[in-house]
C-alpha positions in Angstrom: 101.2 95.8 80.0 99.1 96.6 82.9 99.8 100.5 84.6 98.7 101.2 88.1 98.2 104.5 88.6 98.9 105.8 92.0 97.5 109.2 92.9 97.5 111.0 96.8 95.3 114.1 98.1 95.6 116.8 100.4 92.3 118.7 100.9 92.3 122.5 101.3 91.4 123.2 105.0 88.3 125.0 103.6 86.8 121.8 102.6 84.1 120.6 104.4 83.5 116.3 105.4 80.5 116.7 103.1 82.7 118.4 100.1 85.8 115.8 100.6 83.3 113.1 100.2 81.8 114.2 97.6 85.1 114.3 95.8 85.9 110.8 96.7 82.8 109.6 95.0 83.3 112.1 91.9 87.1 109.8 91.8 86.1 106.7 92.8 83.1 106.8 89.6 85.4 107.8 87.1 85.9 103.7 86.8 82.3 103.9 85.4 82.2 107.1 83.1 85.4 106.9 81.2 84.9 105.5 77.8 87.6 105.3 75.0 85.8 107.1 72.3 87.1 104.9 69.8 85.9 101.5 71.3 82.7 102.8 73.3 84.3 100.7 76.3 84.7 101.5 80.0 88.9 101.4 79.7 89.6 101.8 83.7 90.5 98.1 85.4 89.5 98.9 88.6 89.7 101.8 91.2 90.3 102.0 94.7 90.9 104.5 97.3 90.5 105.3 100.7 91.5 107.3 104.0 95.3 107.1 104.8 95.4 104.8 108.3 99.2 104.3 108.3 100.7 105.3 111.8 104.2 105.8 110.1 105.2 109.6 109.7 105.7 109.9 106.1 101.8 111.1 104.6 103.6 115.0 104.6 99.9 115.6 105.2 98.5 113.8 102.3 95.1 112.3 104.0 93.6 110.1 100.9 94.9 107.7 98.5 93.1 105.7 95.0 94.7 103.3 93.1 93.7 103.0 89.8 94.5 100.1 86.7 94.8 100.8 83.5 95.3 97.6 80.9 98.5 99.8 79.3 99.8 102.7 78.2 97.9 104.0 76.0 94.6 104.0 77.7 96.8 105.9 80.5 97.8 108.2 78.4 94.1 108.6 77.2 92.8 109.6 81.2 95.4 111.9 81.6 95.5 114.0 78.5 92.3 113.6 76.7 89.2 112.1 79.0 86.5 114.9 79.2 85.4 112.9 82.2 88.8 113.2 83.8 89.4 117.0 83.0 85.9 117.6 84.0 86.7 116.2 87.2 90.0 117.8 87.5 87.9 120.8 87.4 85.6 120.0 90.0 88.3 120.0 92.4 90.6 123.0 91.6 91.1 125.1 94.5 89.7 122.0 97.1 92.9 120.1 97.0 96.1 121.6 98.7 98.7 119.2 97.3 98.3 116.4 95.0 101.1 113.5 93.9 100.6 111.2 91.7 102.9 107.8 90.9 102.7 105.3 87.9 104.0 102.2 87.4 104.3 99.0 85.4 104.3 95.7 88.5 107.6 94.2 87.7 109.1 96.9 85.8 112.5 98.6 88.4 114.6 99.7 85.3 114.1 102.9 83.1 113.4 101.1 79.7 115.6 103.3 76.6 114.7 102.1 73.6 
């Protein structure tokens, strides 16, 4: 079951135009470097992600937003507690980002599943 993969950034103030793009392209190729070890395929659906535009009040100074797909769970799972491409990445932007939120979700799914 598909997982979308919602995840919002707030640079430092420090950060320079030419160090927050550089970031966004870092994010945005993840799509193309992460590889389930196990298979040897790309596992990411698709990635998007942009500057926030919205004129409502509610960004609580968040300025950048990706959406990423996963096919399920497990793959998931895989980018956020195993990928070396992800953790390098993670890396990469310590100290740069001031706040970071991130959101995942199953389209269709609006009850907690117990099972």
């Amino acid at each position: 079951m598909t997982i979308v993969h919602i995840v919002l950034f707030q640079f430092n103030s420090t950060v320079d135009a030419a160090a927050t793009d550089d970031i966004i392209k870092r994010m945005l190729a993840l799509k193309d470097q992460c590889v389930r070890p196990d298979t040897g395929v790309l596992y990411i659906k698709s990635s998007i992600g942009g500057l926030n535009n919205s004129k409502e009040k509610y960004s609580d100074g968040l300025t950048h937003g990706f959406v990423v797909e996963f096919e399920n769970v497990q793959d998931r799972n895989y980018y956020v507690n195993e990928d070396s491409y992800h953790k390098a990445f993670q890396a990469f932007t310590y100290g740069k980002i001031e706040k970071v939120r991130v959101i995942d979700f199953t389209p269709g799914e609006f009850r907690e599943v117990h099972g």
